[in-house]
N, C-alpha and C positions, 0 to 999 in steps of 0.2 A: 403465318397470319393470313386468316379469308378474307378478303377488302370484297363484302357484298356491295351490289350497283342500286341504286334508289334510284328518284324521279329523274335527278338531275345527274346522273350517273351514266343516262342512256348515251350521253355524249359519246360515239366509239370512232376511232381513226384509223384506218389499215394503212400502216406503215412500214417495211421490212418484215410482212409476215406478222408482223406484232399487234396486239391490240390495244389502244389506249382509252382507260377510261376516265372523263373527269368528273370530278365531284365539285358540287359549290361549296366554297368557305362557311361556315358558320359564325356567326358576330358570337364570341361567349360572351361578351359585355352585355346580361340582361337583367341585370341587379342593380343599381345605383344607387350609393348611401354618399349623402353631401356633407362634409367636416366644417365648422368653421371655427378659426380662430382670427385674432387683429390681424394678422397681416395677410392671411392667406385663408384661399378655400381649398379643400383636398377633396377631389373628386374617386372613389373609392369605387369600382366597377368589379364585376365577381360573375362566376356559371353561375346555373341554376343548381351544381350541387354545392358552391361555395368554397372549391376547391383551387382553385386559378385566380388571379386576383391582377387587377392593373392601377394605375395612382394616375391622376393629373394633377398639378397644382398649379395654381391660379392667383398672381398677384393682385390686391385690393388696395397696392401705394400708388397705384397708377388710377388717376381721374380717366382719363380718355385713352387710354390706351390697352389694348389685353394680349397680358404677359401670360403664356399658357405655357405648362413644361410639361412632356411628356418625355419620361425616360425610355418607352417601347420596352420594359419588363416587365416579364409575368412571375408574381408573388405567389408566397405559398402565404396562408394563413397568419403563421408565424412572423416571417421577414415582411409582410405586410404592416402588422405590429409596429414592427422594431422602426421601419422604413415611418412612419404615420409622427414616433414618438422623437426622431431624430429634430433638432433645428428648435424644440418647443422648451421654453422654460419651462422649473421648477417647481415652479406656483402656475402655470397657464397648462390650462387642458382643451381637448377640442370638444365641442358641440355640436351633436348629430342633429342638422335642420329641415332635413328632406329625406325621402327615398322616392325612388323611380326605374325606369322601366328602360330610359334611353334617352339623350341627348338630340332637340329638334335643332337647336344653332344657338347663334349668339347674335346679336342688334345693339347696335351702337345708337341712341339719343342724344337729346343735348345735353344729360348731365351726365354719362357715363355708357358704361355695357350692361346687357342682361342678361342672362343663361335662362333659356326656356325649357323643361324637362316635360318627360314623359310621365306623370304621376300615375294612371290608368289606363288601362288596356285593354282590347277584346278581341277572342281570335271569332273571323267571319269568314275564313274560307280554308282550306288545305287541300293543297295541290302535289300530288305522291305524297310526300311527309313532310314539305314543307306548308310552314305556318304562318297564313296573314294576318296580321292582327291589326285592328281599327283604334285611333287614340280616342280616348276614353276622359281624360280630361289631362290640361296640364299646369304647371306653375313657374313663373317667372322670377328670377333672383336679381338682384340688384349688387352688381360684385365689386365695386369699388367700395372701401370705408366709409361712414359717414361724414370722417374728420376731413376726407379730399374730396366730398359732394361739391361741388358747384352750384347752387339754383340754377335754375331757369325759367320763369314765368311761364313758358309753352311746354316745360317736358310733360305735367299731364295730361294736358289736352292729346299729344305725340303718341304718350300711353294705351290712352284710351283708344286710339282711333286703331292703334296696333295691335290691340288684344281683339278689336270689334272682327279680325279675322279667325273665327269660333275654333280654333284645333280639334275641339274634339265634335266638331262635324263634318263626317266625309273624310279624314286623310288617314291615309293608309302606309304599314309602313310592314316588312317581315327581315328578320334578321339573318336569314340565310337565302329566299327568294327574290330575284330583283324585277319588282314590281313595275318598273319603269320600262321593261322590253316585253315583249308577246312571248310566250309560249317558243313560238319556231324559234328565234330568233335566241332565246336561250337555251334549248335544247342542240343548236347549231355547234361546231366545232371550231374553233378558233383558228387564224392563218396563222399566229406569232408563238407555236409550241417551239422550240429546240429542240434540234436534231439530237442532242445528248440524250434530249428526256425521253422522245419518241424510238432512241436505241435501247436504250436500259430500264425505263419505268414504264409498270405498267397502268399505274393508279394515278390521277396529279389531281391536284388540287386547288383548284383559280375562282380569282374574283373575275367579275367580269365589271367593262365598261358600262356606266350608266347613261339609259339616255338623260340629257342634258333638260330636252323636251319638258321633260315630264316628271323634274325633282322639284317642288314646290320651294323645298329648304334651303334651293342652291346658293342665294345669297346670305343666309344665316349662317352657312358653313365656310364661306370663301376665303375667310380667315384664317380657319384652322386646320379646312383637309386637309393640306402640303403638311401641316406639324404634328397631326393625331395619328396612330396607329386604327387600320383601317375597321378593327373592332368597335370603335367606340362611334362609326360612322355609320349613321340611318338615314336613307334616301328617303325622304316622304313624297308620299303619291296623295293628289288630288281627286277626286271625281265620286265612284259607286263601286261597291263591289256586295255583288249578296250570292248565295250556294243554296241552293235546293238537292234534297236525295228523291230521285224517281226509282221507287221501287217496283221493278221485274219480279214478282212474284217472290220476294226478300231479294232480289241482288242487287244491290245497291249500286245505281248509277247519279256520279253529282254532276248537275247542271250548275256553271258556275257564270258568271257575267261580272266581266273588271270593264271599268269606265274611265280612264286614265284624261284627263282635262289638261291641254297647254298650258303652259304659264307664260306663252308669249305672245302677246296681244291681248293678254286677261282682260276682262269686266265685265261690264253690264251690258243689257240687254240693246239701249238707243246710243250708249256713249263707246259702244266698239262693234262697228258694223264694216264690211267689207273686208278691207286685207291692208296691210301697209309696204313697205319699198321690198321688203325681205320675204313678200310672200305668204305673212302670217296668216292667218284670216282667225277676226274674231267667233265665237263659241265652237272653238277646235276642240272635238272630244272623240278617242279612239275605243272603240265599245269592242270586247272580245270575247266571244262565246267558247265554252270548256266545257269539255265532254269528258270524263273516264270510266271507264267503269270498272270498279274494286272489284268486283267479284271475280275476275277475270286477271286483274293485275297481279303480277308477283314484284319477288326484291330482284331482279335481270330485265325484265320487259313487262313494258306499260300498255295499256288499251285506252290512248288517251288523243282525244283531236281539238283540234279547236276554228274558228271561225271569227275573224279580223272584218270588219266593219266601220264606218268614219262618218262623222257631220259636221259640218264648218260653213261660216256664213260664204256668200259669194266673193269669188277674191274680184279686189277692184276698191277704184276711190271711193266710195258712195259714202253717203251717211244720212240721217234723220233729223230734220230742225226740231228740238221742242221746246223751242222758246216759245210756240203754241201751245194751247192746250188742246188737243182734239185727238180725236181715238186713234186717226191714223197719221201720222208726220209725214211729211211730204220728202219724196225720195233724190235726195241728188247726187249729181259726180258731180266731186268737187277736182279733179284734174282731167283732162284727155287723158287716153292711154291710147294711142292709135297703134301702137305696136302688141299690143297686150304685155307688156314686161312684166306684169305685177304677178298676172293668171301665172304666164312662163315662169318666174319665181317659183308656185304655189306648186305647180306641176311638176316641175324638178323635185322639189323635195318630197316629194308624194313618191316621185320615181325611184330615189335615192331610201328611204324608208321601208316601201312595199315592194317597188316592181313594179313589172306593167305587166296589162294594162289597169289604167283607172278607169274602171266602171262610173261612172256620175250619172245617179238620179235625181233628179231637177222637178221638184215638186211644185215652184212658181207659177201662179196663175201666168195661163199665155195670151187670152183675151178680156179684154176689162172696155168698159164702157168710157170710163174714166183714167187714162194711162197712169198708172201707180207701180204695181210692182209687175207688169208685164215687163218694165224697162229693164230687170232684171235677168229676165228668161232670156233676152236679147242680145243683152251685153255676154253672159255666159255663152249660149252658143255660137255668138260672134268670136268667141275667143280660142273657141275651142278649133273649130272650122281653120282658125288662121294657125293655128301653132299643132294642127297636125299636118299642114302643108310641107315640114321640114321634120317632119318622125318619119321613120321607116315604116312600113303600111302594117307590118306585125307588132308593132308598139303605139297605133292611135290610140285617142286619147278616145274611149266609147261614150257616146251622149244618150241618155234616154229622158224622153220629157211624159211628164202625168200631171195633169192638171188635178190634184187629188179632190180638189174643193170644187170645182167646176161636175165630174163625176160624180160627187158624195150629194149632190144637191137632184142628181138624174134619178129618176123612180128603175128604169130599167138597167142603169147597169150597175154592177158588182162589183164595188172599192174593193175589196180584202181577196176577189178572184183572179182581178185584173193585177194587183201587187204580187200574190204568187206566181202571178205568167211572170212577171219581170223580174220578181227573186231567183225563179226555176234559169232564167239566160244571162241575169247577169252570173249567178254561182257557178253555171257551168264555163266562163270564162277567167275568174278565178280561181275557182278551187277552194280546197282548204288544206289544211296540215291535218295529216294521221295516220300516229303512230301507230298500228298497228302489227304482230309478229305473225299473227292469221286471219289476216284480211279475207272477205271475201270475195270477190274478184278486185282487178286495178281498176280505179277509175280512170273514166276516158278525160278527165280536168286537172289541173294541176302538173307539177312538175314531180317526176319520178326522182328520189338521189338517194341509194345507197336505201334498199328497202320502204322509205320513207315518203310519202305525199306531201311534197310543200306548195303553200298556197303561192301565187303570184299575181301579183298586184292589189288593188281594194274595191272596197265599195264605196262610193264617195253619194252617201245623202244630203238634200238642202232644201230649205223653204227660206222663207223669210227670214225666219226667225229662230230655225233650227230647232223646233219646240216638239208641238204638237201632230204637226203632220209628219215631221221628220219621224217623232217615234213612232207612229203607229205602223212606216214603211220599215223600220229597223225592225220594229217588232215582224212583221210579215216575213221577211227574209232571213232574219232568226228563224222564226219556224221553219222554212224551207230548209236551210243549213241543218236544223236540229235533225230533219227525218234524214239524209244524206248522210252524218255523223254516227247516228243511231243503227242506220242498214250496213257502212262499212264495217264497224263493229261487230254485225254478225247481231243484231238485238232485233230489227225489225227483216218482216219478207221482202218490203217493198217500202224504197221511200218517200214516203207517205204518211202524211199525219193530218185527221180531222180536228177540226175546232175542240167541238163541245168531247173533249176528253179530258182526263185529269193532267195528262203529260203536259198539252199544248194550253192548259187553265194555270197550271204552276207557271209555265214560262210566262205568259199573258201578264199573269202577277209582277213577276219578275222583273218585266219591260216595264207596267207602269210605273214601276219603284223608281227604275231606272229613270225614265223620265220624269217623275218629279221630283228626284234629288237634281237633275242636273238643269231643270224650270225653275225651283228655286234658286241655285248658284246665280242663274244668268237673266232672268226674268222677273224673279221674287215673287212668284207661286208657283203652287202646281199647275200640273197640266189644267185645258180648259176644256179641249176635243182629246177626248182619250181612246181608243182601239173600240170599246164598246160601240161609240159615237159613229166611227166607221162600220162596223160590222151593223150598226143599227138593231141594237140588245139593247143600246142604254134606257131605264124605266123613264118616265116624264119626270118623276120627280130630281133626276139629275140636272135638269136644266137651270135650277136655282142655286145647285152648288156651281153651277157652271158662272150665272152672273156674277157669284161673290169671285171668285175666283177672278175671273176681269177686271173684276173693281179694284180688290189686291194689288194686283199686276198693275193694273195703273197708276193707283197712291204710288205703288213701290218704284215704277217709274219715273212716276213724277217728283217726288220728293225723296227718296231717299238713295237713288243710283249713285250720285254723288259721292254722298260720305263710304258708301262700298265702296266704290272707284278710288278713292285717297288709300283706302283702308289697303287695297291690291295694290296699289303700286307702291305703298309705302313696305308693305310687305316682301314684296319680288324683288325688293333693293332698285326701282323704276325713279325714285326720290330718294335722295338721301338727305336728312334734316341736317339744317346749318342756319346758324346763329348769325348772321352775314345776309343772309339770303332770305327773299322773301318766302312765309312759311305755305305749308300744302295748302290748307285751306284758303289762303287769301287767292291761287291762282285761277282764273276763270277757266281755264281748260287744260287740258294735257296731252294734246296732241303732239310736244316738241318730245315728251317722252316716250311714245310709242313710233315717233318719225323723225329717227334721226337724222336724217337730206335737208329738216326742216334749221336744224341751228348747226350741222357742219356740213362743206360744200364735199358730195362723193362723186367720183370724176366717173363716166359712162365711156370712156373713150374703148376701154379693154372690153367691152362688152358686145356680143354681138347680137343683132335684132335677131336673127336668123338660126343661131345656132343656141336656143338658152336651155338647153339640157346641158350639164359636166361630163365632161368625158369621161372621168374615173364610173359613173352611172351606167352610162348606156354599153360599157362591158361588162358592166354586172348582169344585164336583162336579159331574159324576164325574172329571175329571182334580186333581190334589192341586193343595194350595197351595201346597206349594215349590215346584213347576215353572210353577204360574202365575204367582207373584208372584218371581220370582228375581232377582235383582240381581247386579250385579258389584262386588266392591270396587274396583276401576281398571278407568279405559278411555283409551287411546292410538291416535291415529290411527298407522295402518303407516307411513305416510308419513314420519311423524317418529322413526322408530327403524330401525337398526339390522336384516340380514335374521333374524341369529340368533337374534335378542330373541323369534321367532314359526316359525324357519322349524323344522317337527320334522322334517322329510325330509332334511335335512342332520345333523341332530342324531341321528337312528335311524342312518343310514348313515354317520355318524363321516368324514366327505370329509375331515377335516383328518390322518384316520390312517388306516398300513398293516394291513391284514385280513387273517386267514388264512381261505381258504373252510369249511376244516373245523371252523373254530373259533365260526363266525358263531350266531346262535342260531339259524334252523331246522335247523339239525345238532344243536343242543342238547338240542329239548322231545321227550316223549313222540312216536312216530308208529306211525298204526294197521299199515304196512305190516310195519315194522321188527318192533314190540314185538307185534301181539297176531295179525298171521296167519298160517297155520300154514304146513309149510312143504308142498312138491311139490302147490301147490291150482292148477288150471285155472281158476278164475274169481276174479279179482282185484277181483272190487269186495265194499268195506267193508260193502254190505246184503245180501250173499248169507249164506244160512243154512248153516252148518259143520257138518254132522256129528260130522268128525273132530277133536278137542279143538284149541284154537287153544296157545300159548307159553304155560305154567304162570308165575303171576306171579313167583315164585323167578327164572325167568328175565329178566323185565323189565327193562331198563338200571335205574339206579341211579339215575339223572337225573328217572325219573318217578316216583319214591317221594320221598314228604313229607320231608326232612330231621330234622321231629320225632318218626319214628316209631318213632325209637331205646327210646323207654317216656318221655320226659319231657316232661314238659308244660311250657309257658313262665313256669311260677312255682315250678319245684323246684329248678334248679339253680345255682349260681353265673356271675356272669357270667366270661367267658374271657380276657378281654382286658387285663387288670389290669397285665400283664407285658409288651403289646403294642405296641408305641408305629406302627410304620409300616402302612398301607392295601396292599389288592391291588389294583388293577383286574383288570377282567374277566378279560382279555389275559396280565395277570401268573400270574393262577388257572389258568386254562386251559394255557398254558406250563410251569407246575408241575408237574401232572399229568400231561402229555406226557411231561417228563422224569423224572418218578416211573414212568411205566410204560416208559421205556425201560430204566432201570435195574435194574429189578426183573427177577430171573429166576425162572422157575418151575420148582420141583425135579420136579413133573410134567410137565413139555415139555422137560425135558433132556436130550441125546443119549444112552443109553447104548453103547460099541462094544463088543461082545461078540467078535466078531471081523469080521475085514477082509473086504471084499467085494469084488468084483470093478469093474471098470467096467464091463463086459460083461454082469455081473448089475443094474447100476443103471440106466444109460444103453442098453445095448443094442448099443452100440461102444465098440471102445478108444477113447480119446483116443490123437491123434497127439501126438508131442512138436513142442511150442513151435520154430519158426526164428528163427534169431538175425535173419534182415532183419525175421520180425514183428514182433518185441520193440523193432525199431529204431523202424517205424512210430508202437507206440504209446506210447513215450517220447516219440517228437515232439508227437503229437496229446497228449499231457500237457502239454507244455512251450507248446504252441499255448492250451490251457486257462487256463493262469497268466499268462504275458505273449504275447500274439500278435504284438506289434510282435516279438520276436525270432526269428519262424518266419516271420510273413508281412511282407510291405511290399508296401503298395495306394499306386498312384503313377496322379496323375486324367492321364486321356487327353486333358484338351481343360480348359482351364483359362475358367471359369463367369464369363460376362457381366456377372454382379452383384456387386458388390463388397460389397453389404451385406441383409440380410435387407428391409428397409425398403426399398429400391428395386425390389424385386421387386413386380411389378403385382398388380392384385388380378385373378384369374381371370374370365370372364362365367360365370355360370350361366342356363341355359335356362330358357324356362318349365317345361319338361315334370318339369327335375328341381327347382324351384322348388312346384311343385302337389303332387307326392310327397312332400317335405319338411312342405308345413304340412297334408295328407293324415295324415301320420304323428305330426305333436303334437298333432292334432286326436284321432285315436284318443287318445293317450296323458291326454292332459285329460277328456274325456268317453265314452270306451270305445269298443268296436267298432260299426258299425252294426247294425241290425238287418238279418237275411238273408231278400229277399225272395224271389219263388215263382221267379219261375228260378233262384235261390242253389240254393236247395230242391230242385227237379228236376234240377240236373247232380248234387249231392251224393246223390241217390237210386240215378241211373244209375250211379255212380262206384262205388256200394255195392252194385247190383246183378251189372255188370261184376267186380268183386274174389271 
């Protein structure tokens, strides 16, 4: 048996001469059909061919409590059946209530549990052949009997304020990629293989650890991980993710960008500023730029990099009064910190996470007429200054200061040139990861291990507010990363990349997406100064969408941060409702739940001012200690499983179902050709500099605009699905819309006939009239179309030697076409040769000749 290597496959371990490759698990649970009868609900999970099958059932005699059974067996079709019909009376049958896509958790209110499902789906990104797919809408069950409901005068008010967290905007979820770690970090090699496995196997097959960081659902699930078989388990991701294809003259390279959002210290824009005891700092969001290029990729090695990037408010006490009304609240510490403990917090886990060093661009005005957020710029380089006095001088903490607003307001100098000077030296002090197997030269940055370029450390951006100016720097230093990713790749001569091109116009798009799904989360609009605004393109007439935009931000500020605030914390499992206890709403603030020091006493005595890096850390550095120290929760020799249990190449390309080409996903994502180049251009590549304005984004398909950019953020709306009971697949969705746009007529594209025209004016000639022998012809060739047996009869000339398929011999095959065969899966496993100097010299003459 050939165990080929896919994305996540590249994992390789030299151990006793041996090779080892791991493959990620595949969840087959992506079917979901919900049973119910009186006493129980039977949770019914299946592949996508319908061939494997798993039960949970689920007690509804229990008011408050959830009795969940999983046996951890996988059913055939049949004993599926039998297993569904056991336990059920004579007269009682079950009731199909639901289908779905996947299990988000479970929440306990005051009058029982709920089961939230995955009813809709959409894939927005594939990374090798693994599939991210964006929830699309869900539905809530109510799983205890009506006969043991309880009332409770507050569970719907509890309801409501718990669905106002919109699922199907922003989260993200893929059942074989875990979406919760970077790139490197899952492409890395686990320390906790056995020696047994690394003797004898050479295929295995692991889940890996999730970050904790950045599973939205973790309190939904806390219940039931330890008891579900880990199939039936979806880690959801919070934040952005969109993919763009930049087409090289057809080869298809995707630009991809994941925005993974904390979920610790979550909320809003004025009601979570600074950091708390543990380091948090509010609007933590880790942005990751993905580069591969297919054309070049095979099933053994990838051509794929990526670039790690971060924005989080300043860590420290501070916060914003708005019990005023006024445009800017007044900025205070509401503790000393004369030691920095909080930053040193913040910094550790930075260290612990990425590696050193932390790059920190610090975008806070530094002089102000009026002291406001200069206090800021202050207190951070104060902190910094003190807690690299006790780093080793190869692991400071790097500080760069850009007064962006103070520049952007100067006539002579250059926002967007002065941010590549400081994208071009912070990147060269990180690096990035990439994979690459023909690199073209080593980069002089990053960390060299085993072929591979891994980044070390991050880029850590801030403003105020983490909004605005934070993106337009993230965006700049994206670009720099982008052309660096592009030339190691062997795609560009030099890396470098101009503005006004289609490449660096797609990515532009891309960033401002980026920041206005994550301006709404935490702000409640979009952006207000957008990269244009910097680069100073934006027309006059933006300045008006700019005041609405403020105005937004403010209302949503002012009046509605609150019920989102309840809405997160009641979601993050931060509140747990009790009927005893005063409820969400009646409490004026919630700082005791984001500061636990505040209602239990934690003793500082083990702690030392001087030394607040962990040791298990600073022997990781400069590469971090989740990727050193990484483990797997399960490991499975291939051998003993099933292909589909691992195989994603089968599972991306759906073999068990029929496809429609147009329907597939690179017809779906963003593409530089389609969406951003202009039209009648003689030079078709993506780095050439356009003069002539490229496709106004107004005109961009629909497909590469955020979903949330409708004005709602993912905690203002109610959830949709309340009334929903059945799932689309992909397939369904796509079908829909088909025939929604066949049906649909545009009163702009409809004929008017004013009067008759000629044929001789249309065509150019009369039409002859129709003969009746033609008319007779294409009756037949219709009636040939429907049934052919009644037009044609094929009657064999010579009745065949072989009576049965099976006795027919097996053919010899030659060498010559035997050598061209494993010639041909050899490219297809390890890619094309390299072309040497006579390759070179006919292809010169070829090109000189033409």
């Amino acid at each position: 048996m050939i165990i080929v290597r896919f994305l996540f496959s590249l994992s390789i371990m030299e151990e006793s001469n041996s090779k080892i490759k791991c493959l990620p698990a595949i969840n087959f649970v992506q079917k979901i059909g919900i049973y119910e009868s009186k006493n129980r609900y039977f949770v019914v999970g299946s592949n996508n061919a319908r061939t494997k099958y798993r039960i949970l059932k689920i007690d509804r005699t229990e008011g408050h409590e959830l009795t969940i059974i999983d046996d951890q067996v996988e059913y055939t079709e049949q004993d599926m059946i039998q297993c569904l019909s056991l336990g059920l009376h004579r007269n009682t049958g079950l009731n199909k209530i639901a289908s779905a896509f996947g299990i988000v958790g479970f929440v306990r209110l005051l009058e029982g549990y709920y089961m939230i499902l995955i009813t809709k789906r959409r894939r927005v990104a594939v990374i090798g052949c693994e599939i991210i797919y964006k929830i699309e809408d869900t539905l809530m069950i109510y799983l205890p009997n009506d006969a043991y409901r309880i009332p409770n005068a507050n569970e719907p008010r509890y309801l409501k304020i718990f669905q106002s967290v919109d699922l199907s905007s922003n989260f993200y979820f893929s059942y074989s990629y875990d979406v919760t770690h970077t790139l490197q970090v899952n492409m890395s090699i686990s320390q906790n293989i056995p020696n047994d496995f690394s003797n004898r196997e050479h295929v295995l097959v692991t889940r890996s650890c999730p970050n904790k960081l950045f599973i939205w659902n973790h309190y939904l699930l806390k219940d039931v991980r330890s008891k579900l078989h880990p199939d039936w388990i979806l880690n959801i991701m919070h934040g952005f993710i969109s993919q763009s294809n930049v087409s090289i003259f057809g080869r298809p390279i995707y630009i991809t960008l994941i925005a993974r959002r904390s979920n610790r210290y979550a909320g809003t824009r004025f009601l979570k500023r600074g950091a708390n005891k543990n380091g948090e700092v509010g609007n933590e969001v880790e942005t990751e730029q993905i580069v591969q290029d297919l054309g070049a990729s095979c099933q053994n090695y990838m051509y794929i990099s990526s670039f790690l990037q971060m924005r989080g408010s300043v860590p420290g006490l501070w916060s914003q009064d708005m019990s005023k009304m006024v445009p800017k609240p007044t900025i205070s510490f509401e503790l000393p910190d004369p030691f920095h403990e909080i930053s040193g917090a913040h910094f550790n886990n930075l260290y612990k996470r990425y590696g050193s060093p932390t790059v920190i661009i610090n975008l806070v005005k530094k002089r102000e007429r009026k002291v406001h957020e200069s206090q800021l710029s202050d207190h951070l380089a104060s902190a910094v200054k003190y807690l690299n006095k006790f780093l080793p001088p190869c692991h400071h903490i790097q500080y760069i200061h850009f007064d962006m607003a103070r520049m952007n307001k100067s006539k002579n100098v250059n926002v967007m040139r002065r941010l590549d000077e400081i994208a071009r030296m912070a990147i060269f002090k990180t690096g990035m990861y990439i994979d690459c197997p023909r690199i073209v030269q080593r980069p002089t940055f990053g960390q060299f291990k085993n072929g591979i370029i891994h980044q070390n450390g991050i880029i850590r951006v801030n403003c105020v507010d983490c909004l605005d100016r934070t993106n337009t720097a993230q965006f700049a230093i994206g670009k720099c990363a982008l052309a660096y990713q592009l030339y190691y790749l062997g795609l560009l001569n030099t890396p470098s990349l101009e503005y006004d091109t289609d490449c660096v116009r797609l990515l532009e798009v891309s960033y401002e997406d980026h920041g206005d799904t994550l301006a709404l989360q935490y702000g409640g609009s979009q952006l207000i100064h957008r990269i244009k605004t910097y680069r100073k393109t934006a027309p006059w007439t933006s300045q008006g969408n700019d005041i609405m935009q403020t105005l937004s931000r403010y209302y949503s500020n002012t009046f509605s941060d609150t019920e989102k605030q309840n809405a997160i914390n009641l979601f993050l499992g931060l509140f747990v409702p009790n009927e005893n206890e005063p409820a969400i709403w009646e409490q004026n603030f919630d700082y005791y739940l984001h500061h636990l020091e505040a209602t239990t006493f934690l003793s500082n005595n083990q702690i030392s001012l001087t030394k607040w890096w962990d040791d298990c850390v600073m022997e990781c550095l400069p590469l971090s200690y989740m990727e050193c120290k990484k483990e797997y929760l399960e490991i499975y020799p291939a051998s003993k499983l099933h292909s589909d249990s691992y195989d994603s190449f089968s599972n991306f390309y759906k073999v068990d179902e029929f496809s429609v080409m147009s329907e597939t996903y690179p017809f779906e994502i963003s593409h530089s050709v389609k969406d951003f180049m202009p039209n009648c251009v003689t030079d078709f590549s993506p780095f050439a500099m356009r003069i002539r304005p490229g496709k106004k984004r107004e005109e961009i398909s629909g497909k590469t605009r955020n979903p949330s950019m409708t004005g709602h953020s993912s905690t203002n709306s109610i959830n949709s699905s309340s009334s929903s009971c059945s799932g689309e697949s992909d397939d369904d969705i796509s079908f829909s819309k088909r025939i929604e746009s066949m049906s649909i007529t545009s009163k702009e594209n409809s004929i008017n006939f004013d009067h008759i025209q000629t044929e001789q004016n249309y065509y150019g000639i009369n039409m002859a009239v129709t003969k009746s022998a033609d008319i007779a012809i294409y009756k037949k060739y219709i009636l040939m179309a429907i049934n052919p047996s009644s037009v044609l009869v094929v009657t064999p000339n010579s009745q065949s030697k072989y009576n049965s398929s099976f006795s027919v011999p097996v053919p010899e095959v030659n060498s010559t076409s035997i050598t061209l065969y494993e010639s041909y899966i050899e490219k297809g496993l390890i890619g094309e040769s390299i072309c040497n100097n006579n390759m070179i010299d006919q292809y010169e003459n070829y090109v000189q000749c033409s």
